[in-house]
C-alpha positions in Angstrom: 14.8 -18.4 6.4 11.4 -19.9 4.7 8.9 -17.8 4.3 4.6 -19.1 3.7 2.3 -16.9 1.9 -1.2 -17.4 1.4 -2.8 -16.4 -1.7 -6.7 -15.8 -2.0 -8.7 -13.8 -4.3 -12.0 -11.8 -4.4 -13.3 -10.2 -7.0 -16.6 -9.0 -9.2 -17.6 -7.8 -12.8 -15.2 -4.6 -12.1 -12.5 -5.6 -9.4 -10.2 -8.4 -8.6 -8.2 -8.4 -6.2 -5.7 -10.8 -5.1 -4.1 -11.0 -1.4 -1.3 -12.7 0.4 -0.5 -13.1 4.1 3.1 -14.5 4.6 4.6 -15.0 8.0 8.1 -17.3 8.5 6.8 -20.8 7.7 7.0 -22.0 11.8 4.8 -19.3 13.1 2.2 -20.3 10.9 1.6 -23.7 13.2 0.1 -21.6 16.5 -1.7 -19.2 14.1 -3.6 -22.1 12.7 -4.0 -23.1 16.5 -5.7 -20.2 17.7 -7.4 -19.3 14.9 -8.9 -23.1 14.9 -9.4 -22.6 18.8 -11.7 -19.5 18.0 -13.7 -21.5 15.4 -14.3 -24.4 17.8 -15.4 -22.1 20.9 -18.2 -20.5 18.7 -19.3 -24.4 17.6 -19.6 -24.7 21.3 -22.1 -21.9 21.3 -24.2 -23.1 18.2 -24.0 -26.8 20.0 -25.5 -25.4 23.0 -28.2 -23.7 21.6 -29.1 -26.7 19.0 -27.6 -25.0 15.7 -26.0 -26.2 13.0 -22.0 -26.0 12.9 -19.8 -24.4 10.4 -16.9 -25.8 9.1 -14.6 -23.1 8.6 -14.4 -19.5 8.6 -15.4 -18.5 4.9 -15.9 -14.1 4.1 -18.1 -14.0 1.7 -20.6 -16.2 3.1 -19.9 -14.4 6.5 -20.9 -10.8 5.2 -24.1 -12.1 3.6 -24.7 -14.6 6.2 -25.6 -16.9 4.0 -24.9 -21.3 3.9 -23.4 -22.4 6.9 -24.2 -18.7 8.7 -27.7 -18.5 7.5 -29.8 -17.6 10.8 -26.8 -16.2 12.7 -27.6 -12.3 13.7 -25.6 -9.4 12.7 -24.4 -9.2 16.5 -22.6 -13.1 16.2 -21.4 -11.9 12.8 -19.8 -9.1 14.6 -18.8 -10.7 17.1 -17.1 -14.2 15.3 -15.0 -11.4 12.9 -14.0 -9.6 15.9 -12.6 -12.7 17.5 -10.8 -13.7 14.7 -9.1 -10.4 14.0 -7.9 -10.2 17.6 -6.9 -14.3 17.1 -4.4 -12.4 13.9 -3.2 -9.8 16.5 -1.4 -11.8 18.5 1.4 -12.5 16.2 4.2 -10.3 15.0 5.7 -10.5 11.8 2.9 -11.1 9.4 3.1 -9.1 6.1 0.1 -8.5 4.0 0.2 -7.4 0.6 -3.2 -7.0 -1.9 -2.9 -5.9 -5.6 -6.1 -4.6 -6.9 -7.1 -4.4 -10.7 -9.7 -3.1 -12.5 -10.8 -5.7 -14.9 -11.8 -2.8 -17.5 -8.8 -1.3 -17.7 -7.2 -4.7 -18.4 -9.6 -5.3 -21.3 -8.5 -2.0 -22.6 -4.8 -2.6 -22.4 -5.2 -6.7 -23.1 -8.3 -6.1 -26.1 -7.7 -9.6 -27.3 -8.3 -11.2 -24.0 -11.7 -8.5 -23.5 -13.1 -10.8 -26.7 -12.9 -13.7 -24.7 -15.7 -15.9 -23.2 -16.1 -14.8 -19.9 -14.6 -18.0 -18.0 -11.3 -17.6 -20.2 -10.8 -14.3 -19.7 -11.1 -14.6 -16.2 -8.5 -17.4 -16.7 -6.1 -14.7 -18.1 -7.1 -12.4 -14.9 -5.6 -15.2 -12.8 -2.4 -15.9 -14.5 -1.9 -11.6 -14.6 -2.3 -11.2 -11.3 -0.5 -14.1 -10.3 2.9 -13.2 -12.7 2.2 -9.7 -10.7 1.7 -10.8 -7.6 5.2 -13.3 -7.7 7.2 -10.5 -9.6 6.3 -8.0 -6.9 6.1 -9.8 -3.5 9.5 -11.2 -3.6 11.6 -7.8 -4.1 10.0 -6.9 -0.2 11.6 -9.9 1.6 14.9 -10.1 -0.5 15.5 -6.3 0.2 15.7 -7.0 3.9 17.4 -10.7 3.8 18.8 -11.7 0.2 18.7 -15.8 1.9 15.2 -15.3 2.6 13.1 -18.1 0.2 9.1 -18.1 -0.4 6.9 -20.3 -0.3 3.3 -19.8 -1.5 -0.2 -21.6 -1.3 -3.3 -20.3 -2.9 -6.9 -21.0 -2.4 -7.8 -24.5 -4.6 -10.3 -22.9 -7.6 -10.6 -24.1 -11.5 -7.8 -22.2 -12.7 -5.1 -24.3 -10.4 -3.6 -24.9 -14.0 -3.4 -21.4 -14.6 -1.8 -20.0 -11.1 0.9 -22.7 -12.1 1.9 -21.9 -15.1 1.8 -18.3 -14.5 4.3 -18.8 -11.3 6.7 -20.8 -13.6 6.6 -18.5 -16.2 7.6 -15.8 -13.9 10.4 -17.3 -12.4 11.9 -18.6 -16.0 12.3 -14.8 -16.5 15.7 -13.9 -17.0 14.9 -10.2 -15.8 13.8 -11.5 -12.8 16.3 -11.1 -10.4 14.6 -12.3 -7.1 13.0 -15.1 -9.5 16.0 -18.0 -7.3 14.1 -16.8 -3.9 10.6 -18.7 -4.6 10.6 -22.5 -3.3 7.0 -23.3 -5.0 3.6 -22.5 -5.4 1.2 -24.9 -4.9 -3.2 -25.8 -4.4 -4.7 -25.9 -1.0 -8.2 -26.5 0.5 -9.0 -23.7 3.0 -10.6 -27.1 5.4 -7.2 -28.4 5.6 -4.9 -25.9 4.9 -5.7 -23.0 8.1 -3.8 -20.4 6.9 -5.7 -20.2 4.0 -8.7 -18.7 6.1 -6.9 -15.7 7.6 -5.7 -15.0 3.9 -9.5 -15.2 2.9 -10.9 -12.6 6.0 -7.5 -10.3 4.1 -8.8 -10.8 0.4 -12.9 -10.1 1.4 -11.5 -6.8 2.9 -9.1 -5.5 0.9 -11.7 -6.8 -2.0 -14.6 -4.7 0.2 -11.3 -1.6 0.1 -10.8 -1.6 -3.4 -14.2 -1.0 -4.1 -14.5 2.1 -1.7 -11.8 3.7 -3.0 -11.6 2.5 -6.9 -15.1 1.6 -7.6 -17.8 4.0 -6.1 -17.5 7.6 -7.4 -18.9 9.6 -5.2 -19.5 7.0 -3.0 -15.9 6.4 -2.0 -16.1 8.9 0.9 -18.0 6.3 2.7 -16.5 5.2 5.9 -13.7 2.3 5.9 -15.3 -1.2 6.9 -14.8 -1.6 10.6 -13.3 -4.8 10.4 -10.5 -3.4 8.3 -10.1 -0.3 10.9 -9.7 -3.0 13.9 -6.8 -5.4 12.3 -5.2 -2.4 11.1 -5.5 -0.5 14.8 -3.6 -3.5 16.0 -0.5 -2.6 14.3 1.0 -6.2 14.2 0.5 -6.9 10.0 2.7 -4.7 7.7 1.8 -4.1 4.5 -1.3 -2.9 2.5 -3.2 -2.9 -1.0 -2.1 -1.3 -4.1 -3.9 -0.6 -7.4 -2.7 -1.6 -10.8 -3.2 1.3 -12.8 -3.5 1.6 -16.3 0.5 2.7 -17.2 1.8 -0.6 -15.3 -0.4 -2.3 -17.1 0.9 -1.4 -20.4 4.2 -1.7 -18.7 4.2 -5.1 -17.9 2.8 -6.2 -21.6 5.3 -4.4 -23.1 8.0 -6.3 -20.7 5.8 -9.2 -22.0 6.1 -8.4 -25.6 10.0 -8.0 -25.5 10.6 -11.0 -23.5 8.9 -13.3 -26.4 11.0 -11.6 -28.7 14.4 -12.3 -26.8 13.1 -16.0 -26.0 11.2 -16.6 -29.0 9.1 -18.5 -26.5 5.4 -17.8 -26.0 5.3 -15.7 -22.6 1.4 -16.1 -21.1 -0.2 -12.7 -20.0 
């Protein structure tokens, strides 16, 4: 069986969080249909009443209503979310799974990479999460159906080269035992690729999540976001976020450390 996952990320000066959404690769053709349907019935809407269009469903912009959604009113926000997530409900047999990290405590365990210009060591974020992600999503499936093979796409950004080398790095690891179920890992546009919108609504939330529960001291008694309390009402997506903390950090650097030494290769972070 072939498996798609869609990889997005969100992320600020404190979090990052990085999200998939993997369903068997087939069902992911009348996902993209309805979920396209949904987009194209609120066009209709905005056509009638002489408003611009958008061209895809995009979170961030969404929440702060803000480029294509600048003028819509909270209750069309609302109200285009709450479509969508029912669009996702649908369909059995979607997994989620979001890791969450706190950038300090990576700059604590990975000081080199803290002295870094900003854009690089945001690069080194990216390959981190993407080593953890690939190490850790696999081990799910395999447990259940050992044939089962992955195949993942991930949201088009600068570090493309990055997410790459990261993924083949991963699967070149001799302690890697699920490393022979991954197919490939490859760049998509959200415009084309549909999918990658669903995994985008995932990433905002479990992005919006991390930051209630992680991030907000005394804060984080604040009420869940209600979109994340509808799709998870719906029962239908499995899965959930988890947070890095610090000990698996140090974990997987010293698993880093020793594999260089047994290789003698250089092993990226």
């Amino acid at each position: 069986m072939i498996l798609r996952g869609f990889i997005d990320e969100s992320y600020d000066e404190h979090i990052f969080v990085l999200s998939s959404l993997v369903a068997v690769g087939t069902e992911w053709r009348w996902i993209s249909r309805d979920w396209l349907a949904c987009s194209a019935r609120w066009n209709e809407k905005l056509r009638s009443l002489g408003r611009p269009l958008i061209s895809r469903f995009h979170a961030s912009e969404l929440n702060s209503l803000d480029n294509e959604y600048k003028g819509w009113t909270r209750e069309e926000q609302i109200g285009y979310i709450s479509d969508l997530i029912r669009v996702l409900g649908r369909w059995e047999g979607i997994h989620s799974y979001g890791i969450a990290l706190d950038i300090d405590d990576f700059k604590g365990v990975f000081p080199d990479h803290a002295a870094l210009p900003k854009h690089d060591m945001l690069g080194n974020v990216y390959g981190f999460m993407t080593k953890f992600l690939v190490y850790t999503l696999a081990p799910r499936f395999v447990a259940v159906d050992p044939t089962i093979r992955i195949s993942l796409v991930h949201d088009r950004c600068e570090y493309d080269g990055v997410i790459a080398d990261a993924f083949r790095k991963a699967i070149e690891d001799p302690a890697f035992k699920e490393a022979n179920s991954y197919v490939s890992i490859a760049p998509g546009s959200s415009l084309e690729v549909i999918p990658l919108q669903p995994a985008d609504l995932l990433s905002h939330e479990n992005f919006k999540e991390a930051k209630r529960l992680y991030k907000s001291g005394k804060r984080a008694l604040r009420k869940r976001r209600t979109s994340l309390k509808a799709l998870i009402k719906q029962g239908n997506i499995g899965g959930g976020l988890s947070y890095i903390p610090g000990e698996a950090l140090r974990d997987f650097k010293h698993h880093v450390i020793n594999l260089r030494r047994k290789t003698g290769k250089q092993v990226m972070t």
